[in-house]
C-alpha positions in Angstrom: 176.8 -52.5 21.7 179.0 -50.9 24.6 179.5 -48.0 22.3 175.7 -47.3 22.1 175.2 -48.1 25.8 177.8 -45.0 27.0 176.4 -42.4 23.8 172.9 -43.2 25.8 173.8 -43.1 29.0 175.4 -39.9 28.4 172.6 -38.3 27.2 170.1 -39.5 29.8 172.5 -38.0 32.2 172.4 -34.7 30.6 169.0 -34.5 30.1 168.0 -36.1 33.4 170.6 -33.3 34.9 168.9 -30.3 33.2 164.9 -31.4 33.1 164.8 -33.1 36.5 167.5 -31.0 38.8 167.8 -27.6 36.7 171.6 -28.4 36.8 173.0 -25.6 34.8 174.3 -26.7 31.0 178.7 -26.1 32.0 178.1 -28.6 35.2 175.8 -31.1 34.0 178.4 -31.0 31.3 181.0 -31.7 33.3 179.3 -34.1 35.6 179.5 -36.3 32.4 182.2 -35.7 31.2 183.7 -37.6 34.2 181.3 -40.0 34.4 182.0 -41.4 31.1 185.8 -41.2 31.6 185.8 -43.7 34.6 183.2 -45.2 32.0 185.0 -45.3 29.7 188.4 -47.1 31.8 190.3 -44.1 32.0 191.8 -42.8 35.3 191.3 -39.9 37.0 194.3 -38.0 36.5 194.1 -39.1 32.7 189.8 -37.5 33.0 191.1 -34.2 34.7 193.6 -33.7 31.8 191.4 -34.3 29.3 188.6 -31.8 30.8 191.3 -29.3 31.1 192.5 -29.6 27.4 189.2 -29.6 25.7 187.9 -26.8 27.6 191.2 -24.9 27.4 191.2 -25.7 23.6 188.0 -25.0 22.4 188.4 -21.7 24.0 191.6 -20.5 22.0 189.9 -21.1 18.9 186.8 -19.3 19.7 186.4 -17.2 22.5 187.3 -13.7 21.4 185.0 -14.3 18.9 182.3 -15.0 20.4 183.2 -12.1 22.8 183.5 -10.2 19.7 180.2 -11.3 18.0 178.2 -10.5 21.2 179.4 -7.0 21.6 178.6 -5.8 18.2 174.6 -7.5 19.0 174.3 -5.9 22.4 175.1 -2.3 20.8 173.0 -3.1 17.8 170.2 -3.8 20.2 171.0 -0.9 23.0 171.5 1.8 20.3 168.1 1.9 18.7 170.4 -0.1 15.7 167.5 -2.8 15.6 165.0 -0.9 15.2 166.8 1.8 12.8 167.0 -1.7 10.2 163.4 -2.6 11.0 161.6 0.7 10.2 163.9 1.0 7.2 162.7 -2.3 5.7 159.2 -1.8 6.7 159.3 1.6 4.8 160.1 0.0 1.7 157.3 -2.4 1.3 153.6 -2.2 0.9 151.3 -2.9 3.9 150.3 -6.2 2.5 153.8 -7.8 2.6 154.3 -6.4 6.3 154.3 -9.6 7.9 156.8 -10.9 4.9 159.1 -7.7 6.2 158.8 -8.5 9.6 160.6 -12.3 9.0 163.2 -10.7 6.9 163.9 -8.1 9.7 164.0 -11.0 12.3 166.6 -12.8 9.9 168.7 -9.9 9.7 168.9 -9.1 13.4 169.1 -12.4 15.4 173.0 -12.8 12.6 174.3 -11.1 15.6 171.3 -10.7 18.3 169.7 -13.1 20.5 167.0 -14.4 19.1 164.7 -14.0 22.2 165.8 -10.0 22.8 165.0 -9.8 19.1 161.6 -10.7 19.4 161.3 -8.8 22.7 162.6 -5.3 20.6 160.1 -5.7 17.9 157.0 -7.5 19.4 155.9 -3.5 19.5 156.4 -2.9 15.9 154.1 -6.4 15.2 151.5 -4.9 17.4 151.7 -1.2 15.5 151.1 -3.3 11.8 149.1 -5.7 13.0 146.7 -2.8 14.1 147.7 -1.0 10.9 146.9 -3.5 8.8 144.3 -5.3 10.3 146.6 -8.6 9.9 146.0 -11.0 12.4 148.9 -10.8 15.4 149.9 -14.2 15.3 150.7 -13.7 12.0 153.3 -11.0 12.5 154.3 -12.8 15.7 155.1 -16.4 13.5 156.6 -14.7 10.7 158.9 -12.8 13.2 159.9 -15.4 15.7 160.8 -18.0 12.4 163.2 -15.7 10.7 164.7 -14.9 14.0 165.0 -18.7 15.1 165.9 -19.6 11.3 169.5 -17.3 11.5 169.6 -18.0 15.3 171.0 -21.9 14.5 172.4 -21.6 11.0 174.3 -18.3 10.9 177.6 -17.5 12.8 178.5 -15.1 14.5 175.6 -16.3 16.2 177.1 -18.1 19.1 175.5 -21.8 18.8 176.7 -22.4 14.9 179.6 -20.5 15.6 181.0 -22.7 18.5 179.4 -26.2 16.4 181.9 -25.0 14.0 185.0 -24.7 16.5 183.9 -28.1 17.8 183.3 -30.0 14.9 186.5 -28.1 12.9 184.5 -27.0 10.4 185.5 -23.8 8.5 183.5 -20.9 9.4 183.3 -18.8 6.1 182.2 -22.4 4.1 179.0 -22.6 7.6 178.5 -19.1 7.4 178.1 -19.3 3.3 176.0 -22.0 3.7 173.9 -21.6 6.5 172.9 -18.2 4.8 171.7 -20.4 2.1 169.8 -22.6 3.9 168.3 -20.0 6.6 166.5 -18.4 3.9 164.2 -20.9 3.0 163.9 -22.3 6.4 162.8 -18.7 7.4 160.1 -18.4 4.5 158.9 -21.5 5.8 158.1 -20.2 9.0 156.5 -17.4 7.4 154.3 -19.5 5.3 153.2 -21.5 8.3 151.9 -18.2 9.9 150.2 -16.6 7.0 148.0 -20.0 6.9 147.4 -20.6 10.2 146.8 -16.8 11.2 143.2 -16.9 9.6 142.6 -20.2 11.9 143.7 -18.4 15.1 143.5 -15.7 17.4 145.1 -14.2 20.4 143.6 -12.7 23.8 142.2 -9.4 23.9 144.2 -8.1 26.6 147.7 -6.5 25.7 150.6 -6.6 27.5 152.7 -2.8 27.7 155.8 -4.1 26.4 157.2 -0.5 26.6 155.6 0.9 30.2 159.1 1.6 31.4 162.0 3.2 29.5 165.4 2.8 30.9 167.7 5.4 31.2 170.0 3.7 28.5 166.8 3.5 26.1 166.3 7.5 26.7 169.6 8.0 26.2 169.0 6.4 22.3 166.0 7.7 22.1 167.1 10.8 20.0 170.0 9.6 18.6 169.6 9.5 14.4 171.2 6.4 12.6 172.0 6.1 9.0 170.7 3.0 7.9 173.9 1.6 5.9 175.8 2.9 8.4 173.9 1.0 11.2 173.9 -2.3 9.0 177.8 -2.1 8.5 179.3 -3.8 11.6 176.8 -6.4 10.8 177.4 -7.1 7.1 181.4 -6.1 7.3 182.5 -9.1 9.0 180.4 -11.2 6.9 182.0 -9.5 4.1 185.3 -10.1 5.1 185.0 -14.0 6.3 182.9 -15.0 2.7 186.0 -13.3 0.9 188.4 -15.1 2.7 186.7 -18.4 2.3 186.5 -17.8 -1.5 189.9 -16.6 -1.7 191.2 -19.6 -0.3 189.2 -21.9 -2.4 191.1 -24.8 -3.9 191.4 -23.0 -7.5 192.7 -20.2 -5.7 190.2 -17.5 -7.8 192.2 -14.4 -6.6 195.6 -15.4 -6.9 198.4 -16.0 -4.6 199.6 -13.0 -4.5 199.2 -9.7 -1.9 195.5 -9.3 -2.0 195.4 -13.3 -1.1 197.1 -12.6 2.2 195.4 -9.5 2.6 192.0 -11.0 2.2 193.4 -14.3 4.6 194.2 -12.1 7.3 191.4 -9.7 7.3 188.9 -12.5 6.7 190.2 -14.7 9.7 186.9 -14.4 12.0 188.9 -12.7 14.9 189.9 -9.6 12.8 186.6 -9.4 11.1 184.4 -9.4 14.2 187.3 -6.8 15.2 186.6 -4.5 12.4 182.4 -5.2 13.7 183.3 -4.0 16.7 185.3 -0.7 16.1 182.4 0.1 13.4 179.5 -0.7 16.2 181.7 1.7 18.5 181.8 4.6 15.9 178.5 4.2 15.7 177.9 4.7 19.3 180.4 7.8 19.7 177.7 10.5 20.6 176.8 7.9 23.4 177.7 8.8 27.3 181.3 6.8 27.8 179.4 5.7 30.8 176.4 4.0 29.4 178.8 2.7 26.9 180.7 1.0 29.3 177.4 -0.5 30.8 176.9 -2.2 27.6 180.4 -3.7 27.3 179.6 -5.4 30.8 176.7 -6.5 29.6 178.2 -8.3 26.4 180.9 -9.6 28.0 178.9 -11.2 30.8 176.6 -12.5 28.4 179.1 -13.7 26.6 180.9 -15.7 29.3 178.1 -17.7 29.8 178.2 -19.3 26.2 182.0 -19.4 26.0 181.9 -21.6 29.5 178.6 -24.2 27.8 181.2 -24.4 25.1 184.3 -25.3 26.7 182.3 -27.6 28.9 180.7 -29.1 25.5 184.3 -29.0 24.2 185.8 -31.1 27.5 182.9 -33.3 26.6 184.1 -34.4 23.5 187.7 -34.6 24.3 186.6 -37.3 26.9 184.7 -39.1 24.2 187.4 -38.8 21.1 190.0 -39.8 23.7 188.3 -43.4 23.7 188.1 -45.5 20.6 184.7 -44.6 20.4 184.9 -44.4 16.9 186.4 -47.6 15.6 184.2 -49.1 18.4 181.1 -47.6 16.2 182.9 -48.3 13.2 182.7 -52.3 13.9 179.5 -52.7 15.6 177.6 -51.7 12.7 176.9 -49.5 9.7 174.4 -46.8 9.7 171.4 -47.3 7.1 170.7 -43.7 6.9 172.8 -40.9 6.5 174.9 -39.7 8.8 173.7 -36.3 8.4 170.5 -37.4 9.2 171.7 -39.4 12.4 173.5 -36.3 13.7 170.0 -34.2 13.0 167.7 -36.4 15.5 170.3 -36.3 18.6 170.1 -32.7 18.2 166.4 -32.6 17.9 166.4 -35.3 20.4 168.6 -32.9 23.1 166.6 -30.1 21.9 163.2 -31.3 22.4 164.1 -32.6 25.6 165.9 -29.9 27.6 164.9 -26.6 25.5 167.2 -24.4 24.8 169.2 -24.7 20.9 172.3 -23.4 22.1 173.1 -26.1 24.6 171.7 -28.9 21.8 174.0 -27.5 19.3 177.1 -27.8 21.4 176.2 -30.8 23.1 175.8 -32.5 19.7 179.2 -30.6 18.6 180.5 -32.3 21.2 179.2 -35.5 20.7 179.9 -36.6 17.0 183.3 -34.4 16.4 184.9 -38.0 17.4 182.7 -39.6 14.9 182.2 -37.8 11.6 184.9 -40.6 10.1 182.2 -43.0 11.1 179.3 -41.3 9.7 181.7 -40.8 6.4 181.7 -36.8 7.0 185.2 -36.1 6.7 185.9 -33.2 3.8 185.2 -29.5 4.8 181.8 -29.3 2.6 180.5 -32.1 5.0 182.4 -31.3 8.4 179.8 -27.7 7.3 177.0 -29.4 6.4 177.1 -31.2 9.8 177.1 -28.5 12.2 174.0 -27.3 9.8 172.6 -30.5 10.4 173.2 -29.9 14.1 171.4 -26.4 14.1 167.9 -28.1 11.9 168.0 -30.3 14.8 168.7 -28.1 17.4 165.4 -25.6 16.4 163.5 -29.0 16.1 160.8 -27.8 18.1 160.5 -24.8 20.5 157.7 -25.7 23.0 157.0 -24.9 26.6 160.5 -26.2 28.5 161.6 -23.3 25.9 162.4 -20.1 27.1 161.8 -18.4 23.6 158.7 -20.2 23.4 157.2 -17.9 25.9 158.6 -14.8 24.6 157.3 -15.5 21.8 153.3 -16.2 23.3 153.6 -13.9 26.0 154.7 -11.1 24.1 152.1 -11.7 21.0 149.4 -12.1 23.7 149.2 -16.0 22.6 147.5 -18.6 25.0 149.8 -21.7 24.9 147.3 -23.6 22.6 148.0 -20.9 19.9 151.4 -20.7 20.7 151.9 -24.8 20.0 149.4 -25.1 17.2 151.7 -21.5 15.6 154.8 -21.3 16.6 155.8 -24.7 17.3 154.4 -26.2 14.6 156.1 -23.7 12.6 159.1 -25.0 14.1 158.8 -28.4 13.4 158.1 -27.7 9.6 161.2 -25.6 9.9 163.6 -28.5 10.9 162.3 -31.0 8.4 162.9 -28.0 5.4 166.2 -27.6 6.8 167.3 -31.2 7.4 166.2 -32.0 3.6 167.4 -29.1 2.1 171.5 -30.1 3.4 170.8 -33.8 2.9 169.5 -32.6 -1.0 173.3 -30.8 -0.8 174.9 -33.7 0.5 173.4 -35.6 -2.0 174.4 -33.5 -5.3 177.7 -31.9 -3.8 179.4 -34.0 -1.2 
């Protein structure tokens, strides 16, 4: 019972941390971590080490990456890239499937942008159909914000997967492969929500001017012409690369041993993939002022900092906690008489739900079962993937008001919050449950 007592008091701590004193994520992180290492018996020179070597660690294995990963979505989304993808797609179908369109386009983008910028870019092209079409808004807005929130927790390079992956040691091609799989349903499901419960629905009359102000970075895109393969490229090239590595290195070895094996082994190793992203996303930026440029590389990397520093706090956290016997301890005190999967699924909703944003749930619950996937009998690299999916269902389980996407979302669909809970949210929650039984289904036939 001691085991359960310190998983729960860790987590009211977090929570009570964030909700109650707006403690940022890295120091409400920390806070716990050394709270549950005097907890836990351990003294304080033994709790400084370990904080040191899970942060320091879980950086190494991820942090250009993620560096990396942002930089190719803050040019995509600076450039006019976004929007170069979303007009192209939008072209090719008929007016009737525009809302359909509009949650592809939202998958596609948030791989590599934020999920809230995403919907911030292309709220003005829901409001153009919507007036087009005479489609209800909150249609568009649903089927938008789910195929951007769908990607957003199941597909790395997106930062929260990505780092559940480092965490957990999962292998990032198998989560990427995977998570592709299971976003796309999970996204449709969204979409579904909001074609039936547009009719039912309506938002205010008054319209907000997304677009009253152009910066000097968006004028300086304004009349620069993108190919749109060329524009997708950085994004589908390192996606590419890592899928080819991951079936290169399959057990039956389906490409040989030979060069072309350590070709693809190198090339497909995240770091040098994202690498390739970037140099492409660069090219693509080349009749860009060096100075704007520049701008944008600040940008990226500052935004970047902040997640690499959640996740090396998220990663100190569970060095604290895999440094006890915390999972023999759970091991003896009792078996679990549902899946682990499933377990590992309602602490991230839990977390989620609580506290708001999917990022921090993902890595906190990273953080919090990497010491235990023996105990929940996830141990081979099919289930070490399936459980940092299992982690972003949970983590996108639901987006309401203490979310800040929730209120791009309403605000810039001219939603009320009622229609914003009874639409998006709801969508949200209907998105988890898909998602959750979709990998246990996998789990079930595969593992």
């Amino acid at each position: 019972m001691e085991t359960f007592i310190i998983i729960f008091v860790a987590l009211f701590l977090l929570i009570f941390a964030t909700i109650k004193f707006k403690i940022h994520p890295v120091f409400s992180l920390i806070v716990t971590s050394v709270f549950v290492g005097f907890l836990l018996g351990f003294d304080s020179k033994l709790i400084v080490k370990y904080i040191s070597e899970g942060f320091g660690k879980t950086l190494s294995s991820i942090g250009l990456i993620i560096a990396f990963g942002t930089t190719i979505g803050v040019f995509l989304e600076k450039n006019g890239g976004t929007k170069v993808i979303a007009e192209k797609i939008l072209n090719s179908v008929s007016s009737k499937r525009s809302p359909m369109a509009m949650n592809i386009i939202g998958f596609i983008i948030s791989i590599p942008v934020f999920c809230d910028s995403g919907f911030v870019i292309l709220s003005s092209l829901n409001k153009t159909l919507s007036k087009k079409t005479g489609i209800k808004l909150v249609v568009f807005a649903v089927a938008l914000s789910t195929g951007l929130y769908a990607a957003h927790v199941f597909v790395p390079p997106t930062p929260g997967p990505l780092a559940a992956a480092a965490v957990i040691g999962a292998d990032i091609g198998l989560v990427m492969l995977l998570g592709l799989a299971i976003a796309i349903p999970v996204a449709l499901t969204g979409y579904f929500w909001g074609v039936f419960i547009g009719d039912k629905l309506k938002t205010n009359e008054e319209t907000f001017d997304n677009n009253s102000s152009v910066s000097d970075e968006e004028e300086t895109t304004k009349h620069h012409k993108q190919n749109f393969w060329i524009t997708l490229l950085p994004l589908l090239m390192p996606i590419v690369l890592i899928a080819l590595k991951s079936i290169a290195e399959y057990p039956t070895f389906p490409l040989g041993e030979g060069i072309l094996f350590s070709v693809l082994s190198f090339i497909g190793e995240p770091i040098i993939a994202l690498l390739f992203g970037v140099f492409l996303i660069f090219l693509n930026s080349k009749k860009i002022k060096s100075s704007v440029k520049s701008n944008w590389i600040e940008k990226a990397l500052k935004d970047s900092g902040s997640i690499l520093l959640v996740t090396g706090a998220g990663g100190a956290f569970g060095t604290i906690l895999r440094a006890s016997d915390l999972a023999s301890s759970l091991e003896s005190e009792g078996s679990f008489l549902v899946s682990g999967l499933f377990v590992v699924f309602l602490l991230a909703a839990l977390l989620k739900t609580a506290q708001g944003s999917s990022t921090v749930a993902i890595i906190t619950t990273a953080a919090i079962v990497s010491p235990l996937l023996n105990s929940f009998g996830l141990e081979s690299e099919f289930e070490k993937a399936l459980t940092v999916l299992a982690i972003g269902a949970g983590a996108m389980t639901v987006s309401h008001i203490n979310d800040s996407y929730f209120w791009v979302v309403s605000q810039f669909s001219d939603m009320d919050v009622n229609t914003a809970l009874k639409s998006h949210t709801v969508a949200t929650l209907f998105q988890g449950i898909i998602g959750i039984t979709i990998i246990l289904v996998l789990h079930i036939l595969f593992a």
